[in-house]
N, C-alpha and C positions, 0 to 999 in steps of 0.2 A: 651208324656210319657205314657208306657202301663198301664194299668190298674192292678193294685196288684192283684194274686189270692193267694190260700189257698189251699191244699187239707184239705177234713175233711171225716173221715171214720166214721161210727157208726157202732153201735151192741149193741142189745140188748142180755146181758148177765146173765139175770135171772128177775122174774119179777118184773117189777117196777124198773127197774137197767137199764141206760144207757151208755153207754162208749163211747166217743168221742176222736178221735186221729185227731189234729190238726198241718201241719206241712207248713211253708213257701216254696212256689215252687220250688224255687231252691234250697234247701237242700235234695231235694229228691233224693236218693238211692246212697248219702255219710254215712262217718262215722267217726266219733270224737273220737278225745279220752284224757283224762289228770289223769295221775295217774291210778287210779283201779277203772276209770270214763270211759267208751265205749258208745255214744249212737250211735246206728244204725238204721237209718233214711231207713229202706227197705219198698220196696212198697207193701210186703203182710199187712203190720199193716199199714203202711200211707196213701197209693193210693187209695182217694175213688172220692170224687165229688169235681172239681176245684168250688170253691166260692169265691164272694167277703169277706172282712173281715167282714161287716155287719152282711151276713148269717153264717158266722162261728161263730160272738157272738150269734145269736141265736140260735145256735146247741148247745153253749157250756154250756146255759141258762137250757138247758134242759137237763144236762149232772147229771150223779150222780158220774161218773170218769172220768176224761179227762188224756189225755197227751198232751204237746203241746212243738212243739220245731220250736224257730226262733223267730226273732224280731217282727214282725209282728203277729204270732202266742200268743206268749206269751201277746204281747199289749192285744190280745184280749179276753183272759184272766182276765185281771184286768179290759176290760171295762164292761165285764159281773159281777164284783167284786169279780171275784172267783180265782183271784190270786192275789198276794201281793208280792211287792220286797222281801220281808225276804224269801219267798218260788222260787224262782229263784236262779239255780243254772246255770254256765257257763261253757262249755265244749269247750275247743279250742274256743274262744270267741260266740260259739252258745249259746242263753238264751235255757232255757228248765225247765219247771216245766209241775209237776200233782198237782191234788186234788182229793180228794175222798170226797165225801157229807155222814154224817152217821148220 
């Protein structure tokens, strides 16, 4: 079995602010949609470095806004603790949540 990757993007967006875009490999540069719900999973915001899920919790550890869309994405999310089922939302059966640290 292959090995799971991630892309994960960053940017630092002001100082002390980091931004982390988290998306499962294969949903790269689809798009979803349910009701007045669109995500667009494009590679200018998602395409940055293939990681393990590992290293994408620890991107997200250090994140002060994430976005994260996919199953695999979103797990790793909540295993950095910074998402939680109430804050998942499902687009065409894609998970996808943010948070923002304030």
């Amino acid at each position: 079995m292959a090995e799971v990757k991630l892309f994960v993007k960053v940017w630092a967006i002001r100082e002390g602010e980091v931004m982390v875009a988290v998306c499962d490999r294969h949903l790269m540069g689809k798009r979803f949609s349910d009701g007045k719900l669109l995500l667009d999973v494009n590679e200018a915001f998602y395409k940055g470095e293939l990681v393990s899920p590992d290293a994408a919790v620890d991107y997200l550890k250090r994140a002060t806004v994430a976005n994260l869309v996919g199953e695999v994405a979103v797990q790793c999310g909540k295993d950095a603790g910074l998402v939680h089922d109430e804050g998942v939302v499902t687009i065409e059966g894609v998970p996808h949540a943010q948070f923002i640290l304030i």
